[in-house]
Backbone as CSV, one residue per row, in Angstrom:
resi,resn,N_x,N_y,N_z,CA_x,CA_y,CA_z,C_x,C_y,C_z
1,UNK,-91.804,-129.636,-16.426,-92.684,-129.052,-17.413,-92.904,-127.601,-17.028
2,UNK,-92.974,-126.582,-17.936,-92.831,-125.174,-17.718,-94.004,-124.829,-18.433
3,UNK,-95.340,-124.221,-18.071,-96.118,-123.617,-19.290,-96.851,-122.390,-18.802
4,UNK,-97.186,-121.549,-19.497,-96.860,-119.902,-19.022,-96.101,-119.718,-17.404
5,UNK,-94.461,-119.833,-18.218,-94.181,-119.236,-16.447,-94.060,-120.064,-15.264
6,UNK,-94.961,-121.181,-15.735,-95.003,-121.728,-13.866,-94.745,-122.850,-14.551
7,UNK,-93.478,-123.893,-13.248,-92.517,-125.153,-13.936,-93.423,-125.766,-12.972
8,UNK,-93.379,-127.186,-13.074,-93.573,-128.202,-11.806,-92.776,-129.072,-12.335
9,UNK,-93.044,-130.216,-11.023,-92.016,-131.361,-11.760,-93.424,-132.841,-11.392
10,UNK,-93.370,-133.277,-12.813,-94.450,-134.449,-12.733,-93.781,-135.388,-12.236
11,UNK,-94.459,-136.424,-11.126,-94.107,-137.588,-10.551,-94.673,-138.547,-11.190
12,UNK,-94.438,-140.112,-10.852,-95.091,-141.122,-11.444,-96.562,-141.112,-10.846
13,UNK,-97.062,-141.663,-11.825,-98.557,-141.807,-10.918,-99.702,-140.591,-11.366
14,UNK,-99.291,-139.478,-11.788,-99.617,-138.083,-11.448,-100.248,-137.995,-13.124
15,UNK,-101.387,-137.040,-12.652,-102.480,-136.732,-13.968,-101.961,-134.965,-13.916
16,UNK,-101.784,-134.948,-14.986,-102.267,-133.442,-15.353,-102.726,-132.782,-16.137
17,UNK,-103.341,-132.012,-16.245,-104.074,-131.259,-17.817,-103.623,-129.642,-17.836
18,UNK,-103.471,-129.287,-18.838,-102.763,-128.121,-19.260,-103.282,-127.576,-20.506
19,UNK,-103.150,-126.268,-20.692,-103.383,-125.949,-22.352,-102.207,-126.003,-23.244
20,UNK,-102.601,-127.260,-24.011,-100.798,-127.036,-24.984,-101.033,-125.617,-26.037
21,UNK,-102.069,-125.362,-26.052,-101.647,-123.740,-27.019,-101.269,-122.530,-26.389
22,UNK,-101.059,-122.607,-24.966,-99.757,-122.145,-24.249,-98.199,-121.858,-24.404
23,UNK,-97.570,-121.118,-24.589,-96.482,-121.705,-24.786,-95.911,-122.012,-23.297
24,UNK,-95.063,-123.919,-24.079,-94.497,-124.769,-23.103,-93.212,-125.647,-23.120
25,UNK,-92.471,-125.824,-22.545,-91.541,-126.624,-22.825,-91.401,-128.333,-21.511
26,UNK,-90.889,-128.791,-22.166,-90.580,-130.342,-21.354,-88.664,-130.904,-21.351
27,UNK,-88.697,-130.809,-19.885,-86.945,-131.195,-19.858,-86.805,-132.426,-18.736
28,UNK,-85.474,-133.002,-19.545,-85.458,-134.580,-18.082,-84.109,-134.228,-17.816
29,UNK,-83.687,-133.700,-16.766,-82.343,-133.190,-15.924,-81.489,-134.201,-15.799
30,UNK,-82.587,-135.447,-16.052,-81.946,-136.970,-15.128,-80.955,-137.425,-16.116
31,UNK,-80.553,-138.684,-16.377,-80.102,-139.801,-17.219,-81.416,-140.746,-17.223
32,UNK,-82.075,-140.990,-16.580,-83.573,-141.806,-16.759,-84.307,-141.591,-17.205
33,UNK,-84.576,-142.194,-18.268,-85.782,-142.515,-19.327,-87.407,-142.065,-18.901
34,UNK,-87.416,-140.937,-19.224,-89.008,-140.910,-18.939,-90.060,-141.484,-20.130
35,UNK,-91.217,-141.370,-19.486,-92.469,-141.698,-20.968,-93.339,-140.699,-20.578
36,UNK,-94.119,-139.916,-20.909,-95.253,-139.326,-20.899,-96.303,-140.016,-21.820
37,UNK,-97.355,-139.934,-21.237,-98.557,-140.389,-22.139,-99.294,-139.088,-22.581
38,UNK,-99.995,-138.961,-23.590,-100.620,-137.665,-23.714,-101.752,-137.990,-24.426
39,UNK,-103.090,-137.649,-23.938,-104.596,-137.560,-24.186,-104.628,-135.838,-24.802
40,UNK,-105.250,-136.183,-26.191,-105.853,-134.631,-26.606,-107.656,-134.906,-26.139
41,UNK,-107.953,-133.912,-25.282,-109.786,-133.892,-25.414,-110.467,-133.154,-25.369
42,UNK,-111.381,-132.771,-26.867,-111.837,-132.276,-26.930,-112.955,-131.655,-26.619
43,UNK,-113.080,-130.361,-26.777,-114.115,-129.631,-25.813,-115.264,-130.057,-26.814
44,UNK,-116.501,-129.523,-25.772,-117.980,-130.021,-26.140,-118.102,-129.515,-27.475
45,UNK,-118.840,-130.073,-28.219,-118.975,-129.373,-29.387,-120.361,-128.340,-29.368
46,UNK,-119.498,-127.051,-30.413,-119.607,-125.547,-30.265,-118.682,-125.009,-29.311
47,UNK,-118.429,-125.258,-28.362,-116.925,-124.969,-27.831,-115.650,-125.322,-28.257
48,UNK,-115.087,-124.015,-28.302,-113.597,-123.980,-28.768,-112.828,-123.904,-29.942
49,UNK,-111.747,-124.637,-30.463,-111.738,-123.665,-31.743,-111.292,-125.515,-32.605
50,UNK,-112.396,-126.446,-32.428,-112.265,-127.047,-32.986,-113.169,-127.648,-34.380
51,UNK,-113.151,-127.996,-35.208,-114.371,-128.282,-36.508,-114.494,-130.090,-36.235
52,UNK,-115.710,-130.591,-36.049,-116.161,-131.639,-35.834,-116.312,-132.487,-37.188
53,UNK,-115.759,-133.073,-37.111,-116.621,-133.898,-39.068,-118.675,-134.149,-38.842
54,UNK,-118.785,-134.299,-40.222,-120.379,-134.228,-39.917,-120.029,-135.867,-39.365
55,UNK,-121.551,-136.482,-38.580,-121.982,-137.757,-38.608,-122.808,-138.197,-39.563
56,UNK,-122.518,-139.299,-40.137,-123.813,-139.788,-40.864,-124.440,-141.013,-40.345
């Protein structure tokens, strides 16, 4: 995984968080099947550049 500039390489097991409005890319060098899981979470509300639906 590459995002501004700096690559790592994710292992099994391994958490990471990143900004995807970064620009980023994702490559598998291997022949083996990877999976990534991916959580979006959102910041507190009034933070950030997201619009909340009302509650009723």
């Amino acid at each position: 995984m590459t995002a501004e500039g700096e690559t790592i390489v994710m292992r099994e097991g391994e958490l990471w968080v990143f900004d995807n409005k970064a620009l980023h890319e994702a490559r598998n060098p291997t022949n083996e099947p990877r999976v990534h899981l991916i959580f979006d979470v959102l910041p507190e509300k009034g933070r950030g550049h997201y619009i909340y639906a009302p509650t009723e």
